[in-house]
Structure formats: C-alpha cells, structure tokens
mmJSON file of the N, C-alpha and C atoms, coordinates in Angstrom:
{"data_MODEL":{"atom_site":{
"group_PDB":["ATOM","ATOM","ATOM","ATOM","ATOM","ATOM","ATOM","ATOM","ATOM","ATOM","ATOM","ATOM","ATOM","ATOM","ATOM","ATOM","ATOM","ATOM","ATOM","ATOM","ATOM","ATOM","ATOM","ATOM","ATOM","ATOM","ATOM","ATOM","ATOM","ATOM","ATOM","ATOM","ATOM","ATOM","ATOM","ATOM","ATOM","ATOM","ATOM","ATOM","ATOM","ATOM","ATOM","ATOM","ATOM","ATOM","ATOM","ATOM","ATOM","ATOM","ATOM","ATOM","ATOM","ATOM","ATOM","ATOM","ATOM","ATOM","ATOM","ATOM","ATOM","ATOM","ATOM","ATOM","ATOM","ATOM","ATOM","ATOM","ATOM","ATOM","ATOM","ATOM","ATOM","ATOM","ATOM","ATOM","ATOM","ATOM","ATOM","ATOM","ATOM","ATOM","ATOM","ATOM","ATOM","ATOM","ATOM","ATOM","ATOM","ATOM","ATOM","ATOM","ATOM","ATOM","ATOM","ATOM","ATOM","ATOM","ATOM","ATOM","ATOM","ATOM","ATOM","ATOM","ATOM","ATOM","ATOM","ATOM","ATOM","ATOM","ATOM","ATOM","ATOM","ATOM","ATOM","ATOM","ATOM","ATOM","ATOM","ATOM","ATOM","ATOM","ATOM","ATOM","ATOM","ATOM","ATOM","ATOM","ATOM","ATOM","ATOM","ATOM","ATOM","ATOM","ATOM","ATOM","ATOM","ATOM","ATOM","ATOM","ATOM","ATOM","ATOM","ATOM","ATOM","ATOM","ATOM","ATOM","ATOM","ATOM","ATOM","ATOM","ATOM","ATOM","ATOM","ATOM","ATOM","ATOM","ATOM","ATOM","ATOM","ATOM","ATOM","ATOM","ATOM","ATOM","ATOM","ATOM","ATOM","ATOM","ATOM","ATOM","ATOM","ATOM","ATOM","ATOM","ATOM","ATOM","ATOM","ATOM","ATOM","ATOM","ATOM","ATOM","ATOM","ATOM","ATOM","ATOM","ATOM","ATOM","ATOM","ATOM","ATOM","ATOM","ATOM","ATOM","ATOM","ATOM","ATOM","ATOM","ATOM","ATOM","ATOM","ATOM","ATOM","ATOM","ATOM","ATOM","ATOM","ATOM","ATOM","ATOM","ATOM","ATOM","ATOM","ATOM","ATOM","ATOM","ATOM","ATOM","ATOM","ATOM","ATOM","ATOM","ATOM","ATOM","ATOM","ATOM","ATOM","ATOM","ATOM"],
"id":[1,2,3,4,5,6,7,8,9,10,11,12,13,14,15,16,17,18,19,20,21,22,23,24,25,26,27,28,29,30,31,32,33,34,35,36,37,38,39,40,41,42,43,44,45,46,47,48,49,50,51,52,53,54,55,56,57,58,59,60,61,62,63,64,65,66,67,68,69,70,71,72,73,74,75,76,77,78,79,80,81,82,83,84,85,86,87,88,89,90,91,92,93,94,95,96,97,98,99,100,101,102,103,104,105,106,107,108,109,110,111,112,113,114,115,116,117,118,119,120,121,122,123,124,125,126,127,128,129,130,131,132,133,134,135,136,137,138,139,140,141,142,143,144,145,146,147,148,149,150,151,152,153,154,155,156,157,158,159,160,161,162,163,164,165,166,167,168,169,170,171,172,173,174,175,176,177,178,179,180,181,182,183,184,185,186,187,188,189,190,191,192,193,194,195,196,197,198,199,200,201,202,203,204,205,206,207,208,209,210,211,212,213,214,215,216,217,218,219,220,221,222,223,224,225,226,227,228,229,230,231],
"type_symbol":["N","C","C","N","C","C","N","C","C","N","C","C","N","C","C","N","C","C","N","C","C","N","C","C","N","C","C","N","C","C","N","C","C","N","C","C","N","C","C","N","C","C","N","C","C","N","C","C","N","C","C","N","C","C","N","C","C","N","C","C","N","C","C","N","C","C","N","C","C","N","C","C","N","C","C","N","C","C","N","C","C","N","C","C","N","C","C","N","C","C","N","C","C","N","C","C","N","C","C","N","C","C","N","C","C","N","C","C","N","C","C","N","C","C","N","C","C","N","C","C","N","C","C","N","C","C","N","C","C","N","C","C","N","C","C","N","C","C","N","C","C","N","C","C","N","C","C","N","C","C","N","C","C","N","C","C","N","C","C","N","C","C","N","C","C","N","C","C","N","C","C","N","C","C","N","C","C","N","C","C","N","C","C","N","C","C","N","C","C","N","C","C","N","C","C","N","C","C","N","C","C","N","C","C","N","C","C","N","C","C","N","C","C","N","C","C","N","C","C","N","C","C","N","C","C","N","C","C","N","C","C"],
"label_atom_id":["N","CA","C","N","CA","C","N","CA","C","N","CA","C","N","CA","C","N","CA","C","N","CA","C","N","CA","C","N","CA","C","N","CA","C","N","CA","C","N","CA","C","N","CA","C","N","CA","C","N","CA","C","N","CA","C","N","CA","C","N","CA","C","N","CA","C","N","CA","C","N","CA","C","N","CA","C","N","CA","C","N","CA","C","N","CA","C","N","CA","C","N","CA","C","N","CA","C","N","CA","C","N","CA","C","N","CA","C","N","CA","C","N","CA","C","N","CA","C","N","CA","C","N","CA","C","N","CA","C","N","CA","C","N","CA","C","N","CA","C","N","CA","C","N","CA","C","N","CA","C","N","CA","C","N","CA","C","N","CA","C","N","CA","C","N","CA","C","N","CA","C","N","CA","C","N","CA","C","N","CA","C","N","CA","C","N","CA","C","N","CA","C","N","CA","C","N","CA","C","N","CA","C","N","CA","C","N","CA","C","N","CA","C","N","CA","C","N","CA","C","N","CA","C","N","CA","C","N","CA","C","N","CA","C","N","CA","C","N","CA","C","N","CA","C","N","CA","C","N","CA","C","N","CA","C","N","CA","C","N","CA","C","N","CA","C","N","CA","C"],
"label_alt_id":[null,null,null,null,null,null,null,null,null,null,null,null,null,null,null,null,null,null,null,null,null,null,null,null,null,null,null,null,null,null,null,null,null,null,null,null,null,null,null,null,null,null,null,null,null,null,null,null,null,null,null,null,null,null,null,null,null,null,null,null,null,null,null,null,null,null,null,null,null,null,null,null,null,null,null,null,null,null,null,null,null,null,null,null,null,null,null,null,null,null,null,null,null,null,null,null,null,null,null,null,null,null,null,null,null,null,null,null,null,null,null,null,null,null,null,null,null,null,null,null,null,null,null,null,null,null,null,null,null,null,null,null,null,null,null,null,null,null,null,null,null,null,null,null,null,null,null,null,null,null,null,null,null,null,null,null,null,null,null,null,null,null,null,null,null,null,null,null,null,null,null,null,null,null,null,null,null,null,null,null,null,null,null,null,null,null,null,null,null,null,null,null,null,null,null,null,null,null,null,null,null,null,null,null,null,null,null,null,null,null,null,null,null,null,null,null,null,null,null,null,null,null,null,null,null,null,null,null,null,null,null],
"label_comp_id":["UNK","UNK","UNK","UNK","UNK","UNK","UNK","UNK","UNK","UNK","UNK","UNK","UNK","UNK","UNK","UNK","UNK","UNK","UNK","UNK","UNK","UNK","UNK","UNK","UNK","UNK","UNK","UNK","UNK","UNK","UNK","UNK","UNK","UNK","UNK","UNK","UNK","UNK","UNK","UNK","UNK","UNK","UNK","UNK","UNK","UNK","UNK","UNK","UNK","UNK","UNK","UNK","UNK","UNK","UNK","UNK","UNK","UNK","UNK","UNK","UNK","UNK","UNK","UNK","UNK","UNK","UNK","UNK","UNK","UNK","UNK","UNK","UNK","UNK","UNK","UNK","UNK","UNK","UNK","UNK","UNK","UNK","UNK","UNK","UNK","UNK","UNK","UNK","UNK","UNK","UNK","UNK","UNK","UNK","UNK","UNK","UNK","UNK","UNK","UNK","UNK","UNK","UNK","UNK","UNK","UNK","UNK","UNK","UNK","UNK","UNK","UNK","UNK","UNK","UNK","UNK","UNK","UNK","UNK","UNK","UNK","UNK","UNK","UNK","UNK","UNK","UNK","UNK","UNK","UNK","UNK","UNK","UNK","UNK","UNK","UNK","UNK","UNK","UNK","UNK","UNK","UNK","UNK","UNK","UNK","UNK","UNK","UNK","UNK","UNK","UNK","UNK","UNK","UNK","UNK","UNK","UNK","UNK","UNK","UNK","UNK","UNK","UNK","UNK","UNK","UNK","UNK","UNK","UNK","UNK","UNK","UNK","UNK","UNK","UNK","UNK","UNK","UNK","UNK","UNK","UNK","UNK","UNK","UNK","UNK","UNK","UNK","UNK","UNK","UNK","UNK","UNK","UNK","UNK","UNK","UNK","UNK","UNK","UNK","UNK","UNK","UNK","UNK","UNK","UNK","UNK","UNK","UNK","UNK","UNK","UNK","UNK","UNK","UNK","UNK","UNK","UNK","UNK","UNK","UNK","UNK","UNK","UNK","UNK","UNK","UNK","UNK","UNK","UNK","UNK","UNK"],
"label_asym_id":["A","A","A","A","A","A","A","A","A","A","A","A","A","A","A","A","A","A","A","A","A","A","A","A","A","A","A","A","A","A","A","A","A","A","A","A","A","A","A","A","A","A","A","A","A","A","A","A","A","A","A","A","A","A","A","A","A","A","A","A","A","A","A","A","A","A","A","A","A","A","A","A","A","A","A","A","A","A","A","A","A","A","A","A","A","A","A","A","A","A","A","A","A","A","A","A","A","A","A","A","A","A","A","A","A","A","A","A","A","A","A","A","A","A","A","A","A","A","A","A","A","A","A","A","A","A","A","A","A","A","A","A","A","A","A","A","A","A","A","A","A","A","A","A","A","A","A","A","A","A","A","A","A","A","A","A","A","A","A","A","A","A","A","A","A","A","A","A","A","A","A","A","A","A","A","A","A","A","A","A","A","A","A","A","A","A","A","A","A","A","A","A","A","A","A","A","A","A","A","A","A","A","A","A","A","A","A","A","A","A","A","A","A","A","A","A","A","A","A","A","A","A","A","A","A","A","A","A","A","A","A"],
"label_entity_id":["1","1","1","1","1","1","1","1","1","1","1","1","1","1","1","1","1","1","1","1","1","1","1","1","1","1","1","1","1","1","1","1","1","1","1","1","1","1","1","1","1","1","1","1","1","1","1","1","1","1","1","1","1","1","1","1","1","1","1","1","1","1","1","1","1","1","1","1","1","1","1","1","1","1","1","1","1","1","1","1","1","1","1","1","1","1","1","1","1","1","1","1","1","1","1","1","1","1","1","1","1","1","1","1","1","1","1","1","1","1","1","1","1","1","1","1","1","1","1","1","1","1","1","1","1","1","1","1","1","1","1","1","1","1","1","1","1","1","1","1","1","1","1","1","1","1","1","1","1","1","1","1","1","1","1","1","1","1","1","1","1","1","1","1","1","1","1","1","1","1","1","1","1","1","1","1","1","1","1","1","1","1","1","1","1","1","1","1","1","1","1","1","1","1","1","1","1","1","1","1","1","1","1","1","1","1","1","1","1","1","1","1","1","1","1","1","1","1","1","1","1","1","1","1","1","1","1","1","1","1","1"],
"label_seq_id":[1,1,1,2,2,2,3,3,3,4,4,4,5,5,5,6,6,6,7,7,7,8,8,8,9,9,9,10,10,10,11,11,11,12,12,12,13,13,13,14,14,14,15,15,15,16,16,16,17,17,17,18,18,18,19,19,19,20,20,20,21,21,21,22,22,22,23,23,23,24,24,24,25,25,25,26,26,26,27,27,27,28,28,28,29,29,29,30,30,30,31,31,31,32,32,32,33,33,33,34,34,34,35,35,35,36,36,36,37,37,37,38,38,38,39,39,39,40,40,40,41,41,41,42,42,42,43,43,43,44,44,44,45,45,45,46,46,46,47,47,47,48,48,48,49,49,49,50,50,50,51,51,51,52,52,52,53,53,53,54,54,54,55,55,55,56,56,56,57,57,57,58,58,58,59,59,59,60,60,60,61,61,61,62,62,62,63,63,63,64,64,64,65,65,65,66,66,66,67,67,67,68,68,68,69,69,69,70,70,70,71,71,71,72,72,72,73,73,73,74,74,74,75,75,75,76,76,76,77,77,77],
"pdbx_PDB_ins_code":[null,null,null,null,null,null,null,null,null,null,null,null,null,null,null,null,null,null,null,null,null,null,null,null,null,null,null,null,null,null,null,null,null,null,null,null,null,null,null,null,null,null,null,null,null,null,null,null,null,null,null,null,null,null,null,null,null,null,null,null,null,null,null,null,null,null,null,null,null,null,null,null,null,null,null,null,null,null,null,null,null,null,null,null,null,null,null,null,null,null,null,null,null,null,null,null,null,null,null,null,null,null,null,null,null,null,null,null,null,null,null,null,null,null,null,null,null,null,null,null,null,null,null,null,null,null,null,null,null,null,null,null,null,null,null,null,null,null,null,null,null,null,null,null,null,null,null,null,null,null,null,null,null,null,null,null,null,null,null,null,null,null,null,null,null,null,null,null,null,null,null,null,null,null,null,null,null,null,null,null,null,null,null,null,null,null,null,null,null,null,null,null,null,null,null,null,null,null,null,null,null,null,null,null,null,null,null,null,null,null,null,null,null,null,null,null,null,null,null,null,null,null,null,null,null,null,null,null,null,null,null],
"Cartn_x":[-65.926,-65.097,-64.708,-63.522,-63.379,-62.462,-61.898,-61.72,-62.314,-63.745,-64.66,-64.027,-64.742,-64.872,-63.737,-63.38,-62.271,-61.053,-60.758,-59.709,-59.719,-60.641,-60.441,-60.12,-60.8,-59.898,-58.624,-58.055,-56.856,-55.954,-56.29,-55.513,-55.963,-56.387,-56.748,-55.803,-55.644,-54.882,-53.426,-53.019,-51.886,-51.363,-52.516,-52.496,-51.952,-52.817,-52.852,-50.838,-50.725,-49.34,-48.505,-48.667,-47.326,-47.639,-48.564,-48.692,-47.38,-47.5,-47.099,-45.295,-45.456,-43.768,-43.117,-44.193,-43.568,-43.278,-44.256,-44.07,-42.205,-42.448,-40.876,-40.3,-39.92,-38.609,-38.303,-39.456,-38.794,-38.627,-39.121,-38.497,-36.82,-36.736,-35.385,-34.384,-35.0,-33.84,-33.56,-34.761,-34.399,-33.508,-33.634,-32.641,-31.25,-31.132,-29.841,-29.215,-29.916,-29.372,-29.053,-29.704,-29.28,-30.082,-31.176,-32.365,-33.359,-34.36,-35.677,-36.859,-36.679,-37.81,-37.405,-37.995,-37.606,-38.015,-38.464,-37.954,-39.085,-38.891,-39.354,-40.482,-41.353,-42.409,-43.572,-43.282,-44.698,-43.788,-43.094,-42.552,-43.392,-42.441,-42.939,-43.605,-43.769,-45.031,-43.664,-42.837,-41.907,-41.361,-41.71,-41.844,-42.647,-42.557,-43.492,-43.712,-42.667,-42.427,-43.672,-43.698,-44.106,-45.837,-46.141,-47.595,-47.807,-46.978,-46.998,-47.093,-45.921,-45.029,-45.937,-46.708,-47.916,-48.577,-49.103,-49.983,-48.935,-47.732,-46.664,-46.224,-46.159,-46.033,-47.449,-48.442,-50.031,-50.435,-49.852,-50.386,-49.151,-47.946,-46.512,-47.349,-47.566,-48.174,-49.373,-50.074,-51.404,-51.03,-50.312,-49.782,-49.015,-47.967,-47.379,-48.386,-49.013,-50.383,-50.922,-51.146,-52.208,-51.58,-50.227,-49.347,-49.156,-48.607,-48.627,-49.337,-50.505,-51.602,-52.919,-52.362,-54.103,-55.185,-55.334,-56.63,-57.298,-58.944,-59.585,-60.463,-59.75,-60.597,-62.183,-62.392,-63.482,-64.869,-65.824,-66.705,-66.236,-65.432,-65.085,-66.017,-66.668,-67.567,-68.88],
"Cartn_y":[40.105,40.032,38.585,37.785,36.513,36.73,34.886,34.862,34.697,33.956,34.049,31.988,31.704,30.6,30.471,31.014,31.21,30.779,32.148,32.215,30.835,30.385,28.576,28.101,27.903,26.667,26.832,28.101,28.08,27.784,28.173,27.966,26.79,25.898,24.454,23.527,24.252,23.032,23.272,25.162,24.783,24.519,24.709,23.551,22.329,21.944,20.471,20.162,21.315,20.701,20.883,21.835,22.04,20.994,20.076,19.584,17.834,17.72,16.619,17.154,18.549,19.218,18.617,18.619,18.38,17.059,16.064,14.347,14.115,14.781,14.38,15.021,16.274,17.322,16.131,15.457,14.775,13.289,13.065,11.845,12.03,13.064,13.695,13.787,14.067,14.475,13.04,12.382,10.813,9.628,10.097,9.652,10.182,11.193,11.784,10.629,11.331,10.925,9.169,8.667,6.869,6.513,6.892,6.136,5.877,4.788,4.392,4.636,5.136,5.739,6.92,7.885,8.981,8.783,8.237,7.423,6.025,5.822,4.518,4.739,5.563,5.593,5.179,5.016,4.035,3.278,1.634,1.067,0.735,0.669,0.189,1.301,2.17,3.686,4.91,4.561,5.774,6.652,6.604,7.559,8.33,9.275,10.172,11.023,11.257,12.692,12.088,10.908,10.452,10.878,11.127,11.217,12.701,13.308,14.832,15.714,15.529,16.33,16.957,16.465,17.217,18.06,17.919,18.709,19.832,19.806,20.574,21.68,21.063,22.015,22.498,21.968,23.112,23.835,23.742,25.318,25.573,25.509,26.412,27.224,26.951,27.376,28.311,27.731,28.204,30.075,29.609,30.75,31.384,31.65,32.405,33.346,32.222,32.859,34.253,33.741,34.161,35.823,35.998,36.937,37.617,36.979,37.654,38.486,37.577,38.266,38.926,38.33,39.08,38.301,37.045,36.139,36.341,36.916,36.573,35.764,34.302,33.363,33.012,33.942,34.243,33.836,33.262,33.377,33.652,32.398,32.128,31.361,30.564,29.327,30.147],
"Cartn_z":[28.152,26.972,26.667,27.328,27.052,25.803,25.502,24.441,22.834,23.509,22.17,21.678,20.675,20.547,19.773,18.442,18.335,18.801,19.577,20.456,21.656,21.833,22.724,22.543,21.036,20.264,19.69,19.325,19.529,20.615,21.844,23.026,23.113,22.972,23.585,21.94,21.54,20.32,20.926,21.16,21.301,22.833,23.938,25.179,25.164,23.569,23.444,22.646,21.902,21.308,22.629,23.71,24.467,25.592,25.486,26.491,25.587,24.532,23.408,23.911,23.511,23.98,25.336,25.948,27.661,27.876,26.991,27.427,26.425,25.49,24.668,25.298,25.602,26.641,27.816,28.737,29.7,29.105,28.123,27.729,27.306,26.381,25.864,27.085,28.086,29.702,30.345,30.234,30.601,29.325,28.497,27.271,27.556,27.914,28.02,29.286,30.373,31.624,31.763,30.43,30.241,31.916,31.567,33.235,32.094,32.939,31.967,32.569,33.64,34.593,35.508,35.745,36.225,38.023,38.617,39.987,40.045,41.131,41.488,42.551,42.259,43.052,42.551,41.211,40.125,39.611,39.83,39.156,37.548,36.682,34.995,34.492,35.226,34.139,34.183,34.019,33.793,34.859,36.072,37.15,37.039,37.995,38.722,37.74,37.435,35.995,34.859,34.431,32.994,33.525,34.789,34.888,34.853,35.191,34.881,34.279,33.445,32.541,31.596,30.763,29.426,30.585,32.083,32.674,32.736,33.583,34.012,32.625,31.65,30.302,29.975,30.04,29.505,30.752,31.913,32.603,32.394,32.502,31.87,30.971,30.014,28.455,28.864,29.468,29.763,30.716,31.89,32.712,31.896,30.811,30.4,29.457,28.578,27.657,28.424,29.512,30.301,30.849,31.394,31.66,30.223,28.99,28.114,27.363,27.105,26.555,27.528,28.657,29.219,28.994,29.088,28.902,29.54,30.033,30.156,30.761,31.023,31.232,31.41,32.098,32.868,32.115,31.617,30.901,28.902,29.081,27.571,26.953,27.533,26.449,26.973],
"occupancy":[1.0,1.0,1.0,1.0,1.0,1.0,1.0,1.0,1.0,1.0,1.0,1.0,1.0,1.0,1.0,1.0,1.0,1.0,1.0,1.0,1.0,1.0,1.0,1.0,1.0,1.0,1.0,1.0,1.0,1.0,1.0,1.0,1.0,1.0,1.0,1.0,1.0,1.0,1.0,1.0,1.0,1.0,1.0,1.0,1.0,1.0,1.0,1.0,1.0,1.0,1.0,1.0,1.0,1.0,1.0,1.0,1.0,1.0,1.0,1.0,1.0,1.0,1.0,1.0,1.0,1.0,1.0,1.0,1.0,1.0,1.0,1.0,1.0,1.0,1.0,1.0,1.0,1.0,1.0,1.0,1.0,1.0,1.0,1.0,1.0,1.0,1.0,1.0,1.0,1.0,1.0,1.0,1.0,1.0,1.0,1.0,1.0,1.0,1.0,1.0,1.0,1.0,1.0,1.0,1.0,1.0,1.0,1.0,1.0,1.0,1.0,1.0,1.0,1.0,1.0,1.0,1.0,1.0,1.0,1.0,1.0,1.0,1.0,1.0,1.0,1.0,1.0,1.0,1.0,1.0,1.0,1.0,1.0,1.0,1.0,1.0,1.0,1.0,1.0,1.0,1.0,1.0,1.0,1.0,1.0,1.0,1.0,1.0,1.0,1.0,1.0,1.0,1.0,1.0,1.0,1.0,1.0,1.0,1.0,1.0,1.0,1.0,1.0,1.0,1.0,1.0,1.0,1.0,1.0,1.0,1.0,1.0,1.0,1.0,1.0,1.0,1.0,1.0,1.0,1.0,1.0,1.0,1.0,1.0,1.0,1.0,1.0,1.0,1.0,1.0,1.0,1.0,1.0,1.0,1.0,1.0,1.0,1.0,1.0,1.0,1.0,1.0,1.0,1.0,1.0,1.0,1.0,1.0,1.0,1.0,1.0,1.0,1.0,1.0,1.0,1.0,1.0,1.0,1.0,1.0,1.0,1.0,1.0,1.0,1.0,1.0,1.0,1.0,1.0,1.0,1.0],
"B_iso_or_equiv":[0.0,0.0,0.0,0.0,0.0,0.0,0.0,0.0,0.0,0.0,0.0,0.0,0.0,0.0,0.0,0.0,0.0,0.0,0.0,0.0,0.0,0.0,0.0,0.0,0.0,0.0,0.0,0.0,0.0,0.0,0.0,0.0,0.0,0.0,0.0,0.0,0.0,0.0,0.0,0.0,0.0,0.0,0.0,0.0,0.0,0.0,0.0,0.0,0.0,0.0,0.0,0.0,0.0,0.0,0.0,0.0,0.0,0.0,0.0,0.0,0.0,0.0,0.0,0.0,0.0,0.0,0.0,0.0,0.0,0.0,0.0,0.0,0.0,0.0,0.0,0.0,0.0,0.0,0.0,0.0,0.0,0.0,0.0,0.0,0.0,0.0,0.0,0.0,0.0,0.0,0.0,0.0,0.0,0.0,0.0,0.0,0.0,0.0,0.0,0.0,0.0,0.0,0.0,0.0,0.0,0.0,0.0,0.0,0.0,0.0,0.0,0.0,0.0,0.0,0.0,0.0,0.0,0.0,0.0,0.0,0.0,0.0,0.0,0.0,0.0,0.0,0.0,0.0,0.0,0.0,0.0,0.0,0.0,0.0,0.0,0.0,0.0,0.0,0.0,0.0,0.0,0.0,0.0,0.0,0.0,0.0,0.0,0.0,0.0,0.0,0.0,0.0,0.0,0.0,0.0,0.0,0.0,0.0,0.0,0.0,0.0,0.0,0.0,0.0,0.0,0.0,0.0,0.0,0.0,0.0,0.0,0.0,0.0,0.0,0.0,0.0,0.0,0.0,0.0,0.0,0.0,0.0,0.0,0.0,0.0,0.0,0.0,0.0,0.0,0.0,0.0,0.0,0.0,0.0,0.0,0.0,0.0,0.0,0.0,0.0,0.0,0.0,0.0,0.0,0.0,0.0,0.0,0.0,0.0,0.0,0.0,0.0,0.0,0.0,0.0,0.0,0.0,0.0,0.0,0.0,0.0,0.0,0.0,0.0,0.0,0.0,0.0,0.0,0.0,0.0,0.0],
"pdbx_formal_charge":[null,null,null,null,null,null,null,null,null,null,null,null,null,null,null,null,null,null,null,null,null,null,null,null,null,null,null,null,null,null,null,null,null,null,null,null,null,null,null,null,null,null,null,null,null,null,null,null,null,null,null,null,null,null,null,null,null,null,null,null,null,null,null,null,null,null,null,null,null,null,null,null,null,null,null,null,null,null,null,null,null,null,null,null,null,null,null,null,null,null,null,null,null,null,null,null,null,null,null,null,null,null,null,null,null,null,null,null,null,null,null,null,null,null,null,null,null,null,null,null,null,null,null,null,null,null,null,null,null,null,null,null,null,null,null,null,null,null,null,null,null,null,null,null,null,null,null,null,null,null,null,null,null,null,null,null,null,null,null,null,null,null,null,null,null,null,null,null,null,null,null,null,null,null,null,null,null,null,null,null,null,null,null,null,null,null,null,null,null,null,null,null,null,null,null,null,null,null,null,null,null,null,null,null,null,null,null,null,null,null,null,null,null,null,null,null,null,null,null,null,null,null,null,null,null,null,null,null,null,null,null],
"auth_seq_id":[1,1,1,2,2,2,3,3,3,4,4,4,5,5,5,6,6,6,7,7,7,8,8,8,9,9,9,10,10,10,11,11,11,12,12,12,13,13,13,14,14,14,15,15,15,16,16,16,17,17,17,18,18,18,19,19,19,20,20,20,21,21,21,22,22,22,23,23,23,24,24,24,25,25,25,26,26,26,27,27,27,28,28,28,29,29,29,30,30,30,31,31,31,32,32,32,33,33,33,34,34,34,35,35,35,36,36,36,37,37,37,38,38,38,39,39,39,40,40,40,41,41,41,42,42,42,43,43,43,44,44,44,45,45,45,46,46,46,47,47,47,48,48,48,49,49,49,50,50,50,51,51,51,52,52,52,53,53,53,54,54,54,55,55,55,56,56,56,57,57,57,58,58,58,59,59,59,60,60,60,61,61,61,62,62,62,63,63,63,64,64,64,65,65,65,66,66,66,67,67,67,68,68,68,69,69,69,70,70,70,71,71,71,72,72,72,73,73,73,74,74,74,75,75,75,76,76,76,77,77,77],
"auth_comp_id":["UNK","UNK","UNK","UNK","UNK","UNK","UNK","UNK","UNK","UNK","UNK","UNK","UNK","UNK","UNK","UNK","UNK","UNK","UNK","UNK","UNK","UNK","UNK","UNK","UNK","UNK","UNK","UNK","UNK","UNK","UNK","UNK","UNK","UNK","UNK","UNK","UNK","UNK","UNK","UNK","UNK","UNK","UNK","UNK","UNK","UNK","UNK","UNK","UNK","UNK","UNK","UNK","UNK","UNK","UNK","UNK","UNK","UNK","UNK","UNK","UNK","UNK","UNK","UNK","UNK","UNK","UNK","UNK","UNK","UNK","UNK","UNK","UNK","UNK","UNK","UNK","UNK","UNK","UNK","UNK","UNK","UNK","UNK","UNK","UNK","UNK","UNK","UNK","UNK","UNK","UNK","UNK","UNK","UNK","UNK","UNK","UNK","UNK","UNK","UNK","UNK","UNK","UNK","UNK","UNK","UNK","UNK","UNK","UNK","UNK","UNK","UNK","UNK","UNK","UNK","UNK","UNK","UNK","UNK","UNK","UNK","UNK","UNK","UNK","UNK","UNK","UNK","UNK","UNK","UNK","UNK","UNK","UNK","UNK","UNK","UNK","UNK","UNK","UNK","UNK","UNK","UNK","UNK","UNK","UNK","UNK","UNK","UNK","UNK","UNK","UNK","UNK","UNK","UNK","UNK","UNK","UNK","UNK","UNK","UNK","UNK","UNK","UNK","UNK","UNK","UNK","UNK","UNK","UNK","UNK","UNK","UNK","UNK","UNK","UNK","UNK","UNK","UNK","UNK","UNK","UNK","UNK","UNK","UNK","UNK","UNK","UNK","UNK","UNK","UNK","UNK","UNK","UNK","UNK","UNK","UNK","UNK","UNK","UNK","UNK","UNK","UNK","UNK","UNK","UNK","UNK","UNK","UNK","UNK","UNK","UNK","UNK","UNK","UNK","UNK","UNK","UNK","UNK","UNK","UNK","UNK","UNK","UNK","UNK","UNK","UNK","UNK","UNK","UNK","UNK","UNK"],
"auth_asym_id":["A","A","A","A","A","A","A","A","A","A","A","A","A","A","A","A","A","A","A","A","A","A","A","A","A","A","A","A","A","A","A","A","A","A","A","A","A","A","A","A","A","A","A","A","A","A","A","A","A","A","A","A","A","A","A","A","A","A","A","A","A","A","A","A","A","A","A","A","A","A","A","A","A","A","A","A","A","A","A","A","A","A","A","A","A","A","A","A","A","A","A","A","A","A","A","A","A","A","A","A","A","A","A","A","A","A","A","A","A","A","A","A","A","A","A","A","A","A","A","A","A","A","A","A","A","A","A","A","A","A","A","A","A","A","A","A","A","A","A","A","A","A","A","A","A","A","A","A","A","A","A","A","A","A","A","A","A","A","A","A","A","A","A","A","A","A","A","A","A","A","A","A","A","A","A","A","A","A","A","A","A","A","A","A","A","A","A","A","A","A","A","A","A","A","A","A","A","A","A","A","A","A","A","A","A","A","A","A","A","A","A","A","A","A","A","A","A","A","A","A","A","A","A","A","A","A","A","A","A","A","A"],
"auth_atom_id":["N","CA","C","N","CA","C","N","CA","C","N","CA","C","N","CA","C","N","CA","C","N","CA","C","N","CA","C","N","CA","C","N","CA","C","N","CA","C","N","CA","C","N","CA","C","N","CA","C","N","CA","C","N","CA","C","N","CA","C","N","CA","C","N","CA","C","N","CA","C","N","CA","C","N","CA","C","N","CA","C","N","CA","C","N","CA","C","N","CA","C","N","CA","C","N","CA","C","N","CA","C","N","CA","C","N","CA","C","N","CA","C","N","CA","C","N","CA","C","N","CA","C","N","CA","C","N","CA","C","N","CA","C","N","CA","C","N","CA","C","N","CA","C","N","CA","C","N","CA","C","N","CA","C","N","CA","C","N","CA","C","N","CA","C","N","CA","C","N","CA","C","N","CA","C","N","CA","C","N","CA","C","N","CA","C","N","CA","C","N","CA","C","N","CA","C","N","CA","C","N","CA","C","N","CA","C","N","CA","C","N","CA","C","N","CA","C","N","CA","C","N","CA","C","N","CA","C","N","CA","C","N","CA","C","N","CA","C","N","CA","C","N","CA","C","N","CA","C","N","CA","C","N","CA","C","N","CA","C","N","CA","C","N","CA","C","N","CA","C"],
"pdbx_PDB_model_num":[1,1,1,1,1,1,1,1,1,1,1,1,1,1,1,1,1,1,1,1,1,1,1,1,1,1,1,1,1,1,1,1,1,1,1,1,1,1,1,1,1,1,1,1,1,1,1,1,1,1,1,1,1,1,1,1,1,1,1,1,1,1,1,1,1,1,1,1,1,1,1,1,1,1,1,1,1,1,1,1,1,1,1,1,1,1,1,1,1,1,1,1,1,1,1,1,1,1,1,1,1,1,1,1,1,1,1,1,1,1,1,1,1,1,1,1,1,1,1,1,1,1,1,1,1,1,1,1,1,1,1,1,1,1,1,1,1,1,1,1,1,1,1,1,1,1,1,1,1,1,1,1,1,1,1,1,1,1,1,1,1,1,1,1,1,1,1,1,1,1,1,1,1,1,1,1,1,1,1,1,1,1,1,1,1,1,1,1,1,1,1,1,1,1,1,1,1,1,1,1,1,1,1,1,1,1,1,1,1,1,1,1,1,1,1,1,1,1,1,1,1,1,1,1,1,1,1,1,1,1,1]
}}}
C-alpha cells in the first residue's frame, strides 16, 4: 500500500515546515530565557540544541503522523 507519491510529498513539505517550527520554538525559549547559546559544548553555533532542534521536531512530526494516521512507510517511493 504505502503512501503513494502524493502522499510523500506531502509529508516531506510538512516534515520540512515542522522541522522550520522547531529551529524558531528553541530559538523563542532561548530569547525568553535572555541566553545566546543553549550550552557550551559547541562554542559560537548556538549550543547543542541549535544542531538538533529541526531533526528533534520532524521525527516529533514524523512519529505522531505515523501513530495518527497509520503510515505505511514501508515501500513508499
């Protein structure tokens, strides 16, 4: 079954927006908290978080999709 070509490219755009969601949400939490890097284990690249966060929100996105609707994955392309 799968999702069909379609249905990919939908989940991969809105992969692609919740992944855009996740880099502003932790920028927004580091604005709040008045810090300019979220630690000091990569000095100057934001912290640890700034390398994450879009991955950490598109399987969020991806795993809920996936529970909600029943994806498939399996032999989509």
């Amino acid at each position: 079954h799968g999702l069909g070509a379609t249905g990919l490219v939908l989940l991969s755009v809105l992969c692609a927006i919740a992944s855009q969601l996740g880099d502003v949400a932790e920028s927004a939490i580091k604005r709040h908290a008045g810090v300019k890097d979220s630690s000091r284990l990569i000095p100057g690249h934001g912290g640890f978080l700034d390398r994450f966060d879009a991955l950490i929100a598109a399987s969020l996105f991806v795993g809920a999709a996936r529970l909600l609707f029943g994806l498939p994955l399996q032999g989509a392309v």
